[in-house]
ChimeraX commands (.cxc) that place a marker at each C-alpha (Angstrom):
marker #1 position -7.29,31.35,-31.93 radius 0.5
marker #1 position -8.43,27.98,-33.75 radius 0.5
marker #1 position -5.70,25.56,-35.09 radius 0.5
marker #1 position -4.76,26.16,-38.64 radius 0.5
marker #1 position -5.94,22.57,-40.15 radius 0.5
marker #1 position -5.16,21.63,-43.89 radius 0.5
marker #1 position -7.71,19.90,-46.01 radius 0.5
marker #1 position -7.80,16.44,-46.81 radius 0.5
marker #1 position -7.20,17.19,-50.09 radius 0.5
marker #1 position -3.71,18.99,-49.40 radius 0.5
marker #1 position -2.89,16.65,-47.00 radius 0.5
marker #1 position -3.71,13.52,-49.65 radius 0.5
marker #1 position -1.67,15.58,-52.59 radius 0.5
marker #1 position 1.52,15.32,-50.53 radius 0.5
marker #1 position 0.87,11.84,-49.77 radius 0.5
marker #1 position 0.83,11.33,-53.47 radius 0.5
marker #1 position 3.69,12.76,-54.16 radius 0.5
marker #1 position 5.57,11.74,-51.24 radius 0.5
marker #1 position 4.47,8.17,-52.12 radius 0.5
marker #1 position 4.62,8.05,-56.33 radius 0.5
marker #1 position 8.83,9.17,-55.25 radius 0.5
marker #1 position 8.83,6.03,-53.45 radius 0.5
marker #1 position 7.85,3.55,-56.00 radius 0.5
marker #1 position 10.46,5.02,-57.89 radius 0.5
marker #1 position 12.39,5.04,-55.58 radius 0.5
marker #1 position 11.97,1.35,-54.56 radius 0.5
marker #1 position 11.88,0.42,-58.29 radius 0.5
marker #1 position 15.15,1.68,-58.89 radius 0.5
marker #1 position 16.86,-0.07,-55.48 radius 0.5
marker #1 position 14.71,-2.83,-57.06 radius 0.5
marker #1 position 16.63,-2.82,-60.02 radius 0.5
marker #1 position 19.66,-1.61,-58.90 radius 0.5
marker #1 position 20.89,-2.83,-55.67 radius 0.5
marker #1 position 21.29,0.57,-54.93 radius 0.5
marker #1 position 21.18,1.92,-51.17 radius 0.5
marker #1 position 21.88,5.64,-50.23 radius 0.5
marker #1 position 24.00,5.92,-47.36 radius 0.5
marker #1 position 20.95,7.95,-45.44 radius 0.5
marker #1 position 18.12,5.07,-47.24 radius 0.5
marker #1 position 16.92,4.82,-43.45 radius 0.5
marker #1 position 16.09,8.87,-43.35 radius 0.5
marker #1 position 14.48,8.91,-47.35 radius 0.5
marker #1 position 12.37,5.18,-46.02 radius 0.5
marker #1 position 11.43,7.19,-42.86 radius 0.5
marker #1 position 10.12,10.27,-44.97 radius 0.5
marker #1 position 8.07,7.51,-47.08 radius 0.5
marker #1 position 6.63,6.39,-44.11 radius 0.5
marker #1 position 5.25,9.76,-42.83 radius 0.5
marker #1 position 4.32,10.30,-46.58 radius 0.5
marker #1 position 2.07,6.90,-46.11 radius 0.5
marker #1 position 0.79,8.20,-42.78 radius 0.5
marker #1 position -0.25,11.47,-44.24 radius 0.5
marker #1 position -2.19,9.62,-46.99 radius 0.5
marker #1 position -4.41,7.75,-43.67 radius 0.5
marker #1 position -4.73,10.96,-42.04 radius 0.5
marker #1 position -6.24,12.03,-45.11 radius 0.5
marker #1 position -8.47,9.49,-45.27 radius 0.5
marker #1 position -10.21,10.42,-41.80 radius 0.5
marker #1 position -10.62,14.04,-42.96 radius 0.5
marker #1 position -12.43,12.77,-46.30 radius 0.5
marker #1 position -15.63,12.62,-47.15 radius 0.5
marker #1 position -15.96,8.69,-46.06 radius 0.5
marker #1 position -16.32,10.20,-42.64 radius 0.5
marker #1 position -15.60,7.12,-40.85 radius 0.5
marker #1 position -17.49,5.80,-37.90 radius 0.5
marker #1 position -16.41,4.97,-34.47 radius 0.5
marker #1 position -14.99,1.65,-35.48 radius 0.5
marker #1 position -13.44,2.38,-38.24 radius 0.5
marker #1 position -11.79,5.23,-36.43 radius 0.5
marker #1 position -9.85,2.54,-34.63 radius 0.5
marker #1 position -9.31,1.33,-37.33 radius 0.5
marker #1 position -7.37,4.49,-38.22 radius 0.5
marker #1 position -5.87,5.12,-35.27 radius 0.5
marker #1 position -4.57,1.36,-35.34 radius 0.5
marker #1 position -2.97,2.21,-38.91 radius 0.5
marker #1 position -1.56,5.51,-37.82 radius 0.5
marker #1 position 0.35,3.48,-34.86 radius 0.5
marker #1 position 1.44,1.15,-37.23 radius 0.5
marker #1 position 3.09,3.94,-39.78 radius 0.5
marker #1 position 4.69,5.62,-37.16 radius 0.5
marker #1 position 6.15,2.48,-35.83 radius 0.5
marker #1 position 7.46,1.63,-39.51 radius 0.5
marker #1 position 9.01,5.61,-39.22 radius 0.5
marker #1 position 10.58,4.95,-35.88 radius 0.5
marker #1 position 11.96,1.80,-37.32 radius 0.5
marker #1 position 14.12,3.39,-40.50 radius 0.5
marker #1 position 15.27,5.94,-38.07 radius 0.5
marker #1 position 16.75,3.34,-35.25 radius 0.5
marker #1 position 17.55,0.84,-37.62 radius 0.5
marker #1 position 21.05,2.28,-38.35 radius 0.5
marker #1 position 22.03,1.77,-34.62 radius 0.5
marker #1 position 19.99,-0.72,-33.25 radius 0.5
marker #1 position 18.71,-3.19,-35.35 radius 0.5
marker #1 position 17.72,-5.71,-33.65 radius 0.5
marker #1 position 14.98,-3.66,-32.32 radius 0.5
marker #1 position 14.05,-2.37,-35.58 radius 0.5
marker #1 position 13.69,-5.50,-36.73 radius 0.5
marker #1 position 11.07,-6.29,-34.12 radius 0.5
marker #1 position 9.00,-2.85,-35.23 radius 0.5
marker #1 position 9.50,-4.01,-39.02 radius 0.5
marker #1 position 7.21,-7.15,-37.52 radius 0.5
marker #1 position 4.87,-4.95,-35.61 radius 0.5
marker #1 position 4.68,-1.88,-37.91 radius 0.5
marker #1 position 2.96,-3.45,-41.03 radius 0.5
marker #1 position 0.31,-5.79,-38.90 radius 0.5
marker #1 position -1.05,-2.65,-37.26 radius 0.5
marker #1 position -1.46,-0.84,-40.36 radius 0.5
marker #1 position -2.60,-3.73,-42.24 radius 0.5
marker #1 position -5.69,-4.70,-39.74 radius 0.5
marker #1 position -6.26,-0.90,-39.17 radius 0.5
marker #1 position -6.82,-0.76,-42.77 radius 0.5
marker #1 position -8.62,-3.82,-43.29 radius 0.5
marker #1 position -10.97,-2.29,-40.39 radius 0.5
marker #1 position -11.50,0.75,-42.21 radius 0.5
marker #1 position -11.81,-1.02,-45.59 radius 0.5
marker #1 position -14.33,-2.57,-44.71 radius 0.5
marker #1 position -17.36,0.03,-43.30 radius 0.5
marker #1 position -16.06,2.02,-46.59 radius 0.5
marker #1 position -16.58,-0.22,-48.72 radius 0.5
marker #1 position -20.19,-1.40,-47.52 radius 0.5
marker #1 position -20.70,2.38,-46.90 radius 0.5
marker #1 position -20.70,3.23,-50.85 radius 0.5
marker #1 position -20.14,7.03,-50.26 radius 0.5
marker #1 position -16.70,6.67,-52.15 radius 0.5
marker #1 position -18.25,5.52,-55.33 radius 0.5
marker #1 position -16.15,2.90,-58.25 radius 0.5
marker #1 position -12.62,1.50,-57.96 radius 0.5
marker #1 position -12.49,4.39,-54.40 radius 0.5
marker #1 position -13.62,2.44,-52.12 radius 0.5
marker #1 position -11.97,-0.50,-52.57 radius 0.5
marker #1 position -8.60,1.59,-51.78 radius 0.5
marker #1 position -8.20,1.32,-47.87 radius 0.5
marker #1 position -8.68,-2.59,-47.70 radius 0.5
marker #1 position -6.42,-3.37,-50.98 radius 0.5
marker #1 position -3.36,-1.03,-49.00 radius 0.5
marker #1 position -4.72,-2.84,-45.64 radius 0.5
marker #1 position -5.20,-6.75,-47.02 radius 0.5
marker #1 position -2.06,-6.30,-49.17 radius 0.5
marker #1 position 0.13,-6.75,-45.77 radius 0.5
marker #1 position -1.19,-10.51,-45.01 radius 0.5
marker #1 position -1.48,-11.79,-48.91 radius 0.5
marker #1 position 1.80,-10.05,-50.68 radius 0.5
marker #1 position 4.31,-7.95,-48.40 radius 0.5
marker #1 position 4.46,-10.33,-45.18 radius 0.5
marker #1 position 4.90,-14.02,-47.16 radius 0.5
marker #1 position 7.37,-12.24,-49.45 radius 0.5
marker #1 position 9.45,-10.48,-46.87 radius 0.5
marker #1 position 9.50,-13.52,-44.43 radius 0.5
marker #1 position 10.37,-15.72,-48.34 radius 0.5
marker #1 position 12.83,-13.71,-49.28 radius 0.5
marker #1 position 14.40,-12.19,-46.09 radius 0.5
marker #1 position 13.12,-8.53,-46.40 radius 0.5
marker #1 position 15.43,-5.73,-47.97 radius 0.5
marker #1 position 17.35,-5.72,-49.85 radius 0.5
marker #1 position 15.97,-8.75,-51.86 radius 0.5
marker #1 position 14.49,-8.02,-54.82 radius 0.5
marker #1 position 11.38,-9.50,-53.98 radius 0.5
marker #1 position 11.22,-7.69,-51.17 radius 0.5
marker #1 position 11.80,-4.62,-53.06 radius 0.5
marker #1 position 9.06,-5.09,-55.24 radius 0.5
marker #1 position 6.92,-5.67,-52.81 radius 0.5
marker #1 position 7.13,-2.70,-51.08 radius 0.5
marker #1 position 6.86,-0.64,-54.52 radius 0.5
marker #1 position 3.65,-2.61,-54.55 radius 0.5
marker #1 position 2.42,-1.38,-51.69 radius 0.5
marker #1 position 3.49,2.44,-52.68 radius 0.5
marker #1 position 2.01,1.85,-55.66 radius 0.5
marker #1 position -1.74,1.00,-53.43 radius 0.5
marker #1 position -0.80,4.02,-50.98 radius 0.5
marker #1 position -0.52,6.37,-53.86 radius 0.5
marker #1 position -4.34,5.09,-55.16 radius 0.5
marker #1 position -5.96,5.66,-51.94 radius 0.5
marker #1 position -3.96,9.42,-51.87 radius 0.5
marker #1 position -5.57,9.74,-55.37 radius 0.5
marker #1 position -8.92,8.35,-54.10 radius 0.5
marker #1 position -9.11,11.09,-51.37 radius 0.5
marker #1 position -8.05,14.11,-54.24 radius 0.5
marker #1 position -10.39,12.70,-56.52 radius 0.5
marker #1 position -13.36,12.73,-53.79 radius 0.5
marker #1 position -16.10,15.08,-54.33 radius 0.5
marker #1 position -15.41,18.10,-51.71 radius 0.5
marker #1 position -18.30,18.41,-49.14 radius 0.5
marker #1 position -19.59,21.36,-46.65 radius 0.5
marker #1 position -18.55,21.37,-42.88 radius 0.5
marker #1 position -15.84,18.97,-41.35 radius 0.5
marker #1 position -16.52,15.21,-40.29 radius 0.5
marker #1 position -16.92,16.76,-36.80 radius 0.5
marker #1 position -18.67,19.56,-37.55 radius 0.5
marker #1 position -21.36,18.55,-40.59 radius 0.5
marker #1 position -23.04,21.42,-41.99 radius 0.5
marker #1 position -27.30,21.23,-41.27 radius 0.5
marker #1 position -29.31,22.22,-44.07 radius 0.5
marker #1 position -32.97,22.89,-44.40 radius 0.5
marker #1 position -35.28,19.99,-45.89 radius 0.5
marker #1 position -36.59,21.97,-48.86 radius 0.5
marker link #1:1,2 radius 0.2
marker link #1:2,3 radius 0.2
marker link #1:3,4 radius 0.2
marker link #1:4,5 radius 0.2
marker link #1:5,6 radius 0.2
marker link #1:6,7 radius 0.2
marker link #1:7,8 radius 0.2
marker link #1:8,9 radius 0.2
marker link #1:9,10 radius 0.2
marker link #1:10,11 radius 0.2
marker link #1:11,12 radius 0.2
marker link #1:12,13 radius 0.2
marker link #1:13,14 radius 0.2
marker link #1:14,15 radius 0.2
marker link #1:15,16 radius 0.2
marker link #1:16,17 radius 0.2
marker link #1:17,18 radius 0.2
marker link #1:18,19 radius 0.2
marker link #1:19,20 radius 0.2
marker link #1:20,21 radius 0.2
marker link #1:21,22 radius 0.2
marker link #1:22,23 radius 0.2
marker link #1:23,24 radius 0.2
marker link #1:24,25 radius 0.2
marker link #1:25,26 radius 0.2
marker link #1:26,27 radius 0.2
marker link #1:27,28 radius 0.2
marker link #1:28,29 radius 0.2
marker link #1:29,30 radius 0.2
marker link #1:30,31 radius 0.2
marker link #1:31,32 radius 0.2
marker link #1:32,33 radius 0.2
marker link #1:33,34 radius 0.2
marker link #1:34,35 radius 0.2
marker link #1:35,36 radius 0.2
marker link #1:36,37 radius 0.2
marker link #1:37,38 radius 0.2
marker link #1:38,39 radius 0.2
marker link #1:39,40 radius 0.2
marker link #1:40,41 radius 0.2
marker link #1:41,42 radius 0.2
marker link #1:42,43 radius 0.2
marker link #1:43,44 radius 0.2
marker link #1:44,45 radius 0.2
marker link #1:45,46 radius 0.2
marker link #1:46,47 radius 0.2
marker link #1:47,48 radius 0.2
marker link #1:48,49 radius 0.2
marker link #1:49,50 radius 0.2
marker link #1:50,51 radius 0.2
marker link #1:51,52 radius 0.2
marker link #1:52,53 radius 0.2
marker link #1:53,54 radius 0.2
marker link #1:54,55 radius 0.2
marker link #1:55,56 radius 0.2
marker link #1:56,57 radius 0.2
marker link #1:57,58 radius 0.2
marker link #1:58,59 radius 0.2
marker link #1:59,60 radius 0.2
marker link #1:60,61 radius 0.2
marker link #1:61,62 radius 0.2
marker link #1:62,63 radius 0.2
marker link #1:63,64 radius 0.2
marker link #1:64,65 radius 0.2
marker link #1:65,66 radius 0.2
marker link #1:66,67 radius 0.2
marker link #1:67,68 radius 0.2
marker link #1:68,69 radius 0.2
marker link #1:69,70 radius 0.2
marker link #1:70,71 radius 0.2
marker link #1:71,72 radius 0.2
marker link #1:72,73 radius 0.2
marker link #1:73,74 radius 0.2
marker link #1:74,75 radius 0.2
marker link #1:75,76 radius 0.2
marker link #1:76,77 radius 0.2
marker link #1:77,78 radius 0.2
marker link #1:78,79 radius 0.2
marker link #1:79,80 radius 0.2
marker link #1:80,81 radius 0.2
marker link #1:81,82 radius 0.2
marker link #1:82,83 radius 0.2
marker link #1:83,84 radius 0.2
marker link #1:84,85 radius 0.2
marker link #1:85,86 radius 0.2
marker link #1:86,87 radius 0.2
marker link #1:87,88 radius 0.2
marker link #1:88,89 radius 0.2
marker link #1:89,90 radius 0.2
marker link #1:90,91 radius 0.2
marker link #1:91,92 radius 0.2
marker link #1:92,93 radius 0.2
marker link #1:93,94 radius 0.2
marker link #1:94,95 radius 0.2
marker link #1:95,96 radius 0.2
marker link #1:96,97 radius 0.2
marker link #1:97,98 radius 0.2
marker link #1:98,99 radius 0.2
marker link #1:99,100 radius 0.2
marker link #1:100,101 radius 0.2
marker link #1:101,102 radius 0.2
marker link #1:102,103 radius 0.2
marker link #1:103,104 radius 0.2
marker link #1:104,105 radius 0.2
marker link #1:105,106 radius 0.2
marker link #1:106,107 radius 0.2
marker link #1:107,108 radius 0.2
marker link #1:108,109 radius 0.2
marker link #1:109,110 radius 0.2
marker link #1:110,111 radius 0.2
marker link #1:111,112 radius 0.2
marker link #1:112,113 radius 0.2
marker link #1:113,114 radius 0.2
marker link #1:114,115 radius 0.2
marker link #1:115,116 radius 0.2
marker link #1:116,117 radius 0.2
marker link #1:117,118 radius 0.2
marker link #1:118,119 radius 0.2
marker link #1:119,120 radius 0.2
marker link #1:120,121 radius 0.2
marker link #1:121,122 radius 0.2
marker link #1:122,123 radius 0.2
marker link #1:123,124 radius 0.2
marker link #1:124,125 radius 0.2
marker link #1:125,126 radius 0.2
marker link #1:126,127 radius 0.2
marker link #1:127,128 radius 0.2
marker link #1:128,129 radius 0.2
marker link #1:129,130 radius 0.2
marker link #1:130,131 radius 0.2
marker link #1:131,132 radius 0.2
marker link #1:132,133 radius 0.2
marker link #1:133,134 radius 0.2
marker link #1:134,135 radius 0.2
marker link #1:135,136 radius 0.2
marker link #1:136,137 radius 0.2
marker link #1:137,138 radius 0.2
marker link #1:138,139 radius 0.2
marker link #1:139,140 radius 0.2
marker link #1:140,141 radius 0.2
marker link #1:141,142 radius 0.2
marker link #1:142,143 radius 0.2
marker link #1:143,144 radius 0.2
marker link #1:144,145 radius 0.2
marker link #1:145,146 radius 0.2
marker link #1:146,147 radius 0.2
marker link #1:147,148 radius 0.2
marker link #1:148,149 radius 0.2
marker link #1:149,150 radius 0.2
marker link #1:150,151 radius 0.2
marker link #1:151,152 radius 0.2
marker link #1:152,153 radius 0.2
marker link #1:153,154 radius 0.2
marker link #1:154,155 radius 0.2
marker link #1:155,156 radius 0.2
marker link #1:156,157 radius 0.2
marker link #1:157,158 radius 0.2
marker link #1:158,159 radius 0.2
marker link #1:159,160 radius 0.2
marker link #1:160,161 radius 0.2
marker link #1:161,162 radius 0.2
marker link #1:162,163 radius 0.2
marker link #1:163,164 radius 0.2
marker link #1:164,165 radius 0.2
marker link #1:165,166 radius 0.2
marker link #1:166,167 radius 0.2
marker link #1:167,168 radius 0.2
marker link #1:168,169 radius 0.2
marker link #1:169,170 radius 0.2
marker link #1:170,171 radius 0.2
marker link #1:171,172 radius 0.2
marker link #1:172,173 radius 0.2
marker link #1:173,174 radius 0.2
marker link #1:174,175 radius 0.2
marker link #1:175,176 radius 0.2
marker link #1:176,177 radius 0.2
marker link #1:177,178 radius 0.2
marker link #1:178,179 radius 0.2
marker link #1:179,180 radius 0.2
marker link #1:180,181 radius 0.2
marker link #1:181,182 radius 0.2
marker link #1:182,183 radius 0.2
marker link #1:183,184 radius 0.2
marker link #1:184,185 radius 0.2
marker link #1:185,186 radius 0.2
marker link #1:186,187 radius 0.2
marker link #1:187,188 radius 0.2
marker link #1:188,189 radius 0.2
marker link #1:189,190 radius 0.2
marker link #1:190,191 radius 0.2
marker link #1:191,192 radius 0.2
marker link #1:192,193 radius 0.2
marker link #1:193,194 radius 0.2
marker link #1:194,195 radius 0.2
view
């Protein structure tokens, strides 16, 4: 019996909505100061929402090479570090701290890696396939200065920040759902006859 796989499409709609409840989310703490007593669960459920919208991406029709594969995989590591983190922050943070540091640089070069071939590739056509290297590039130039300026969480600027990032996680879910669908799998292309 073959494994029961869900399309990229499914898998990139509940990465949408997964991630559009965490710029609200984030916007309201934002404006707030408000933090649930279980904020580490609902951050680690935002994570796995943001992971979902990269496995997404390797099931779309960008069909990424072998490189940016790594890429992927690199990204992947880094969300479920970020996961990990929310869940053992509550009783050990000192070592979430350190996969708060690691988390974001893995997805961010993974990204970045990806980014690029995708956006040389031009099979995601317009304001597409510049998603993976804005979510990717928007580690070094916004989140990292801003949490290491401000302290991270639960600094405003922090805050925003992140919603930022939701906010470019949520496009590249979009980006996949808005992809023309295509025949066969990325590993199994469908062959058609030169007419």
């Amino acid at each position: 019996m073959e494994p029961v796989m869900t399309s990229p499409r499914t898998t990139a709609l509940v990465a949408l909505l997964i991630t559009a409840c965490a710029v609200l989310y984030t916007a309201s703490a934002a404006l707030t100061g408000w933090n649930p007593p279980l904020g580490w669960l609902i951050q680690s459920v935002i994570h796995i929402g943001e992971l979902l919208a990269v496995l997404a991406l390797i099931r779309s029709p960008a069909r990424p090479g072998v490189i940016a594969r790594t890429g992927l995989g690199a990204a992947i590591l880094g969300q479920a570090t970020l996961a990990g983190a929310e869940v053992i922050w509550p009783r050990s943070p000192d070592l979430a701290d350190a996969l708060f540091a690691i988390g974001p640089t893995l997805t961010g070069v993974g990204l970045v890696v990806v980014g690029i071939p995708i956006l040389r590739g031009r099979r995601w056509t317009g304001w597409r396939r510049f998603t993976p290297i804005a979510v990717g590039a928007y580690v070094f130039i916004v989140l990292t200065p801003t949490m290491i300026g401000s302290g991270g969480p639960p600094a405003r600027a922090a805050l925003w920040s992140i919603a930022g990032w939701d906010v470019l996680w949520a496009l590249m879910a979009i980006a996949v759902l808005t992809m023309a669908p295509t025949t066969g799998s990325a590993s199994h292309p469908v062959k058609t006859r030169a007419s």
